[in-house]
N, C-alpha and C positions, 0 to 999 in steps of 0.2 A: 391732352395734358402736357404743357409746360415744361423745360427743365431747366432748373436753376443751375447758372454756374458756377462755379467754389470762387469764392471771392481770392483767392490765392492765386486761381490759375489765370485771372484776368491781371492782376497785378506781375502776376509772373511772364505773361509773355511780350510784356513792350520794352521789359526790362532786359528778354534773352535778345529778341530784335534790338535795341539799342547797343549791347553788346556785342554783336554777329555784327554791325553797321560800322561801329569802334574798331575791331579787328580788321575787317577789310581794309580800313582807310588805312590801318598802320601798316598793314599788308605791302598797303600801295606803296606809300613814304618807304618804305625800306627797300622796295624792288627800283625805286626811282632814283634813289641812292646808288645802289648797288649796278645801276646800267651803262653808265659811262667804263667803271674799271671791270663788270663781268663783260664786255664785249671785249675791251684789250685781253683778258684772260681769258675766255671762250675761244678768240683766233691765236692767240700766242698756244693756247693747250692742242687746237687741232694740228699747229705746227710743229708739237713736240711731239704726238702721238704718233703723228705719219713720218716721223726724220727718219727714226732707225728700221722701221718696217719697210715701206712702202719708199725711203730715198726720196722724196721729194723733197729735189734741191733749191729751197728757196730760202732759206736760212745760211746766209754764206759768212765767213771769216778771209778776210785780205789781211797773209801772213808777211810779216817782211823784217829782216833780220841785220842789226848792223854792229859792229864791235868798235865802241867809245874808246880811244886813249884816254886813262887817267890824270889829272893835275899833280905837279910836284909840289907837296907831297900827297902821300897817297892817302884817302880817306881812312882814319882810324878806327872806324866800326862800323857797323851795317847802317846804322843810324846815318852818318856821317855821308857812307855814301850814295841811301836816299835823298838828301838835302840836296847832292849834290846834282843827283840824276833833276830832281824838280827845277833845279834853276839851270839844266844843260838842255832838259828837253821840255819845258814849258809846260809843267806839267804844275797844276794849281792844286788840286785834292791831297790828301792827304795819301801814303801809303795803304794800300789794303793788307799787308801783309811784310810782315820783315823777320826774318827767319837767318838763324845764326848756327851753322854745323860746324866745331871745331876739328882740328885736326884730329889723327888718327892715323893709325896699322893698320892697312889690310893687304887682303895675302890675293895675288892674281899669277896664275900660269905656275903655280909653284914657288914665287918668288914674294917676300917680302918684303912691302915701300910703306913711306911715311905718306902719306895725302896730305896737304892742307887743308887748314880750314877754309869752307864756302860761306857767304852770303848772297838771300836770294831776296830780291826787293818787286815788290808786286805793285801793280795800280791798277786796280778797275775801276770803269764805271759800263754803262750799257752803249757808249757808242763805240768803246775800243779797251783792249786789254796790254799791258806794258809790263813785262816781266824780264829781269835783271839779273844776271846770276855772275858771280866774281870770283875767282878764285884765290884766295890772301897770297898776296906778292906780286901775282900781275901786275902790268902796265895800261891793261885793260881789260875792261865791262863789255859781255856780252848780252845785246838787249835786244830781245822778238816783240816785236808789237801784232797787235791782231787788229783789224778794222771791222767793224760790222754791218752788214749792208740794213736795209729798212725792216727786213723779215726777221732776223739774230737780234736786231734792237730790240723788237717785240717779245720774241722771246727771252732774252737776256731780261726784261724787265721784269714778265713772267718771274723767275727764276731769282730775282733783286739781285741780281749781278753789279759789285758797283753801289747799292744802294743804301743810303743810311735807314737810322732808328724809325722817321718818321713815314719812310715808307713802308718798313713792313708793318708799322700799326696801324698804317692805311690798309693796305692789305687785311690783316685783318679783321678792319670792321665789315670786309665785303665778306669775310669767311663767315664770320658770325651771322652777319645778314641772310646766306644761306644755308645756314641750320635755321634759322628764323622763320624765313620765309621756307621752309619744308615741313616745320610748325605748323606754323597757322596755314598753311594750303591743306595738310591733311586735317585738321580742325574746321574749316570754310568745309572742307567735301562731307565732312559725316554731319554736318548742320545742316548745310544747304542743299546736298545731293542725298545723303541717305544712307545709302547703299553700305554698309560697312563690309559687307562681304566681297564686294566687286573691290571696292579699296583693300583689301587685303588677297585680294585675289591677285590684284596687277602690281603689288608690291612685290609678293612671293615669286611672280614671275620674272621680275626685274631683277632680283636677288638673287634666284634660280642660275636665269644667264649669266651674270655676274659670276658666279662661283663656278659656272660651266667652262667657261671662258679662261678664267686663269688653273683651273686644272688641267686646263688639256694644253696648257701653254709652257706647264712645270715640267 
């Protein structure tokens, strides 16, 4: 004897196939996407995990420190003498940071002085870092630059050290990508693999260590 199929379940499985087929492909498009900047960020993340643990020194900074005489006369505001730093020391990008502490009382050894005011002028980007600091009245600008070797670049980029608007919304369309693609991989495994219990088994495990790991590091 015969068994007839539900005409539903025929119509319904080329449509779940077509769909499971869809999904992978976009699986793919998005991992393919996301492979050029998750290898910079998979090696720049193993370089920051291991700096302060483990000290491997391959992330280096060449520091190096010089004090500018000022022009007469003297820059009138911090503003003033970022323009100045950018056309004394070739510097094309914009400030990253300009920052204005005026004077002030404070009390040292017992004894109470007036301080000037500071201003403090910053430039980053990820091949080198240019920090200015002036104390109002000086005749001059104390300026540390930092250089970055191939490995601090990596990671500085990591980090968007230096970096405008359009790269961290690059950035995060590869973040989105990986909530994505952690999506649909668990979605592809309970379609095509099965198993929901093993998939929750090696999740809790993964999880497990996780929370093992930073408890015992608190």
């Amino acid at each position: 004897m015969t068994q007839t199929q539900n005409p539903e379940t025929v119509i319904r499985q080329p449509k779940r196939i077509q769909w499971l087929k869809w999904l992978r492909r976009v699986h793919a498009w998005v991992g393919l996407w996301g492979a050029a900047l998750g290898l910079l960020f998979g090696v720049s993340g193993i370089l920051l995990n291991h700096h302060m643990v483990m000290k491997i020194p391959a992330a280096k900074m060449e520091r190096s420190q010089i004090e500018l005489p000022l022009p007469t006369p003297l820059p009138v505001d911090a503003e003033a003498l970022a323009l100045w730093l950018q056309t004394q020391l070739n510097i094309s990008r914009e400030p990253s940071k300009v920052i204005t502490e005026p004077a002030k009382t404070v009390t040292w050894a017992g004894q109470t002085f007036q301080q000037p005011g500071q201003w403090r002028v910053d430039f980053h980007s990820p091949q080198q870092s240019v920090n200015a600091e002036y104390w109002v009245g000086n005749s001059f600008v104390s300026v540390k630059r930092q250089d970055a070797n191939i490995f601090a670049f990596i990671t500085r980029l990591h980090k968007g050290v230096g970096m405008g608007t359009a790269w961290i919304l690059l950035a995060d369309t590869l973040a989105g990508g990986l909530v994505f693609l952690s999506l649909t991989g668990l979605l592809l495994w309970t379609k095509l693999h099965g198993s929901r219990l093993l998939m929750a088994g090696l999740g809790l495990v993964s999880l497990g260590l996780g929370v093992s790991v930073v408890l015992n590091s608190l």
